[in-house]
C-alpha positions, 0 to 999 in steps of 0.5 A: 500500500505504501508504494501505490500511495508513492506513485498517486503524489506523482504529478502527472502533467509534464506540459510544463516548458521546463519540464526537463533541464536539458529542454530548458536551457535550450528553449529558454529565452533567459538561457545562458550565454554562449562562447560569443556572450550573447543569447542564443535566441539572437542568431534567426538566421542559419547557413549549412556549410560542407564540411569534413573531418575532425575539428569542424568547429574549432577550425570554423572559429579560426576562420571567422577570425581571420576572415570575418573578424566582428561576425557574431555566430552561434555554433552547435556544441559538438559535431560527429566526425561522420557528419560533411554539414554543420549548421551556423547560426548567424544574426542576420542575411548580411552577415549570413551572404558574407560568409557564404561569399568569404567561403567561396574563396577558401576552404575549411 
């Protein structure tokens, strides 16, 4: 009988948005900064980039300094090596038609 009284002070609604801590940093507007300073809910816009090998965002990061110095972006916190894409967030379509035209140029 103890053990069926346990689970009826479960609660049962799990609609709640931070339901579950992971779920809440990602979708939260008061999220913590990430490595650039600035909140994640800033970067509306995205670019997919080819991209192969090992390092993809430490090597993306060395680039946008030496290319794009000032480019505000959001990258994802970690990519599989098997991946050829990654996905990076930027603030607006003029910073996103920079690097797509920076990267014609060069390579990663």
């Amino acid at each position: 009988m103890a053990i069926a009284g346990l689970h009826q002070d479960i609660p049962t609604d799990t609609t709640h948005p931070h339901h579950h801590r992971r779920e809440a940093s990602r979708n939260c507007a008061l999220s913590p900064p990430d490595l650039h300073g600035t909140n994640n809910m800033t970067f509306k816009y995205s670019v997919t980039l080819p991209i192969i090998g090992s390092h993809k965002i430490q090597r993306f990061t060395t680039w946008a300094r030496e290319h794009a110095p000032g480019l505000e972006f959001s990258l994802p916190p970690q990519t599989p090596i098997k991946t050829e894409t990654m996905t990076v967030r930027l603030k607006s379509l003029e910073d996103r038609q920079m690097v797509l035209q920076k990267l014609a140029a060069a390579r990663l």
